[in-house]
C-alpha positions as CSV (number, residue, x, y, z in Angstrom):
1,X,118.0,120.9,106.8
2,X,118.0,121.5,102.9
3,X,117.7,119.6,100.1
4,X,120.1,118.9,97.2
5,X,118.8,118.8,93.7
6,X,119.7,116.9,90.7
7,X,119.0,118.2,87.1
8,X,116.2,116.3,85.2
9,X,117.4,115.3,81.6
10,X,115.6,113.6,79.2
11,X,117.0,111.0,76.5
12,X,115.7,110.9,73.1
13,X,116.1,107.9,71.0
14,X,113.3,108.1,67.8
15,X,112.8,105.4,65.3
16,X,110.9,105.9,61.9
17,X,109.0,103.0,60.9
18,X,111.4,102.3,58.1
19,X,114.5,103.3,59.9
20,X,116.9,99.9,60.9
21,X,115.7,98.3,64.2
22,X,118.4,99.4,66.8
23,X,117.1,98.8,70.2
24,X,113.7,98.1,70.8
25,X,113.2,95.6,67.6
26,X,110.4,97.6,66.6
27,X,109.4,101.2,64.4
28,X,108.1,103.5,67.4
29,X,109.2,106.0,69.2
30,X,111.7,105.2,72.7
31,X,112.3,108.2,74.7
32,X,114.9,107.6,78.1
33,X,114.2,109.9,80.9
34,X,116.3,110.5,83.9
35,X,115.1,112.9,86.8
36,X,115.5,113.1,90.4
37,X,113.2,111.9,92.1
38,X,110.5,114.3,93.2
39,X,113.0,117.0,91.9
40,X,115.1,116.6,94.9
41,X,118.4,114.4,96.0
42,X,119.8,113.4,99.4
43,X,118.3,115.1,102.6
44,X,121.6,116.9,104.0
45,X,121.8,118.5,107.4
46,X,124.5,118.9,109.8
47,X,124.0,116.4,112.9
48,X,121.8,118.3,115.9
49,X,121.0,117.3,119.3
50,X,117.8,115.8,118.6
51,X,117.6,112.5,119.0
52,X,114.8,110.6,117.5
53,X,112.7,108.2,119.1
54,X,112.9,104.7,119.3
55,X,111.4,102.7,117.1
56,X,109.5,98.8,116.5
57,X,108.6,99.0,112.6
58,X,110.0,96.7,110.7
59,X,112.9,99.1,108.6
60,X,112.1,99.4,105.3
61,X,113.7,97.5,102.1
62,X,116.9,99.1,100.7
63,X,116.0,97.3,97.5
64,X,112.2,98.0,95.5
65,X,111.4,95.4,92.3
66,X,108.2,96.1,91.0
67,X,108.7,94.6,87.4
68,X,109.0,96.7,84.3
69,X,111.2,96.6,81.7
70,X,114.1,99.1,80.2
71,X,116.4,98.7,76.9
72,X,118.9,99.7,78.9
73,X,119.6,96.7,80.5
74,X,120.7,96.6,84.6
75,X,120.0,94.2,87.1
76,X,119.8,95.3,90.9
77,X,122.7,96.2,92.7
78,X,124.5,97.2,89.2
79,X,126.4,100.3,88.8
80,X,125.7,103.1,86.1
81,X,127.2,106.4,84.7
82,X,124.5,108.5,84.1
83,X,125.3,111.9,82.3
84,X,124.2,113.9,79.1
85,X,122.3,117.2,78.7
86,X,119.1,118.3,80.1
87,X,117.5,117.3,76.3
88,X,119.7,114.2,75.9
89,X,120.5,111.9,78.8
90,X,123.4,109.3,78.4
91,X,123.3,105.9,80.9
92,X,125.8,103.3,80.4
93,X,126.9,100.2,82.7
94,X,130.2,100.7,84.9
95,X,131.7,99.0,87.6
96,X,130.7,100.1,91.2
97,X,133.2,102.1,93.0
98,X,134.7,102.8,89.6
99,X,135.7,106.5,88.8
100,X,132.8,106.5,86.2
101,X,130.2,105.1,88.4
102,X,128.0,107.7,89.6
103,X,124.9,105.6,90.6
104,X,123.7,102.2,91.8
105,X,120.6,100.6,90.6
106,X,118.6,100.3,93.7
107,X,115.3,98.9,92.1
108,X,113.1,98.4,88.9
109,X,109.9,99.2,88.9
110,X,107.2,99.8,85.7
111,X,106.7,103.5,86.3
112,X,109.5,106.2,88.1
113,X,106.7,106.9,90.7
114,X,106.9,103.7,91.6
115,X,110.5,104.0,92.5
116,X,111.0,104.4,97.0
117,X,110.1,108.8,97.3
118,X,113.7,108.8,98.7
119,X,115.9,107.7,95.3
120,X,118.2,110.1,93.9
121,X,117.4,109.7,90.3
122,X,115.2,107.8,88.4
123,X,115.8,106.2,84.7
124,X,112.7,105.7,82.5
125,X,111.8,104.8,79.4
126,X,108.6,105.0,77.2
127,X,107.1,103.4,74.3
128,X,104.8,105.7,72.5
129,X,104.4,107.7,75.7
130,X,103.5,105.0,77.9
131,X,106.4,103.7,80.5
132,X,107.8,100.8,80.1
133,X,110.0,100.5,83.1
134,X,112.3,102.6,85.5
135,X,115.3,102.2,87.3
136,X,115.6,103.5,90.6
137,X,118.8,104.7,91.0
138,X,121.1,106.1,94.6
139,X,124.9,107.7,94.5
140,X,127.6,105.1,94.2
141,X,128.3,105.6,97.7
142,X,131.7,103.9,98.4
143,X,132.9,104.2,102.2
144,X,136.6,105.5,101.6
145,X,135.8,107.4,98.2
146,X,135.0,111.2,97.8
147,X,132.9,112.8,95.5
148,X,131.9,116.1,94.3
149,X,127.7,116.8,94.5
150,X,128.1,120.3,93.6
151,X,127.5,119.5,89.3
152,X,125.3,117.9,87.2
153,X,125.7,114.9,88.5
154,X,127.6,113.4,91.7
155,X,131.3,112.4,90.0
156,X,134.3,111.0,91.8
157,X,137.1,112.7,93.1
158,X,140.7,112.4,94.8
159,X,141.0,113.0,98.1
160,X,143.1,115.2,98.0
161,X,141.0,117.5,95.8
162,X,141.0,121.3,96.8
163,X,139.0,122.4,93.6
164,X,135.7,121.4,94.9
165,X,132.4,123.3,95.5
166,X,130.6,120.3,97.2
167,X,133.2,117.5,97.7
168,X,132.5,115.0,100.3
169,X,134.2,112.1,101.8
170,X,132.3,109.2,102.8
171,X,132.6,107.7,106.4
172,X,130.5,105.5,107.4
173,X,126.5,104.0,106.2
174,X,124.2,103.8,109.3
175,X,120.9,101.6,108.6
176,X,117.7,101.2,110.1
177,X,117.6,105.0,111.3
178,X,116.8,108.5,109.7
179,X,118.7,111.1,112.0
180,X,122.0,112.2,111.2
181,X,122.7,111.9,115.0
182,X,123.2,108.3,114.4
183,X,126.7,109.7,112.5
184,X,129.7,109.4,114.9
185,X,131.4,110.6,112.1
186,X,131.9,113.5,109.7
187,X,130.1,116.9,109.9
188,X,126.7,115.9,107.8
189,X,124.6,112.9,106.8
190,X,122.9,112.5,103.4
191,X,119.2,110.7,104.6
192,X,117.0,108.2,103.1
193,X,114.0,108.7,105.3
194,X,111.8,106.0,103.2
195,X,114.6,103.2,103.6
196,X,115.6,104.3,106.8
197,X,119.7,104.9,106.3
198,X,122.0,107.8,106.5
199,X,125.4,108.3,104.5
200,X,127.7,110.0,106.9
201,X,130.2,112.3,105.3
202,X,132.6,114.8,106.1
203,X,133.4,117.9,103.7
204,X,136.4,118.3,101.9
């Protein structure tokens, strides 16, 4: 089982005191941040025989809001492109399923470590060093679509695509279990163990 990792970037947005009032309608400084959470991305593993017990626990929300606020404004369940350097992050709104949607807002919380342990990225911002808010962010995964994991960020792709170094097709989204035995489909299984869902995908 191994884990894939996203790159963590960080947006920088500074205001002098004197400078014209852009986004926060006030003179300090606004820093974005966007990292993976923990430094890691979706759990992948090829399906084994091992079949995990049942289980009574209630499954977990998909969905976290724990307050905070972002300038970068997204409601739950809204899609984002996220992009940009390693120094200067870029996150703008697009339409889920879109071929510039790379990620789903998933939940808001006041601080990234508030975010579920099992998000793909997290988007924060601060106010003089202090958080303001975070959104929790997952792949646009779109049953049907393929994407490429293998850069910077998870981008969509054709099909049909033979230049790939991590291209994936999406399958099928089992809930309520973390074992990628629960995939009757595909070769591999990307797993949310906190939320207690596998993607199950098949490599191009």
């Amino acid at each position: 089982m191994s884990r894939q990792s996203f790159s963590l970037r960080v947006a920088v947005s500074a205001f002098a005191a004197a400078a014209a009032l852009v986004v926060t309608g006030c003179g300090a400084t606004v820093t974005g941040t966007a990292l993976a959470a923990d430094g890691d991305g979706p759990t992948s593993s090829s399906s084994t025989t091992t079949k995990s017990a049942p289980t009574t626990t209630k499954p977990a929300p998909t969905t976290v809001n724990k307050g905070g606020s972002t300038d970068f404004q997204a409601s739950i369940g809204d899609c984002v492109k996220l992009g940009g350097t390693t120094e200067n992050a870029t996150i703008e709104a697009a339409t889920c399923g879109s071929e510039s949607s790379n990620y789903k807002v998933v939940g808001k919380a006041r601080t990234n470590d508030q975010c579920p342990t099992d998000v793909d990225q997290a988007y924060y911002e601060t106010l003089n060093d202090i958080e303001t808010g975070a959104l929790c962010l997952d792949i646009d995964w779109v049953i049907g679509d393929c994407l490429e994991l293998g850069g910077e960020d998870p981008a969509r792709i054709s099909c049909d695509s033979t230049a790939t170094t991590e291209g994936v097709k999406v399958l099928a989204i089992e809930k309520n279990t973390t074992s990628v035995d629960s995939c009757s489909l595909g070769d591999q299984g990307y797993v949310y163990d906190e939320r207690r869902f596998v993607v199950c995908v098949t490599s191009l």
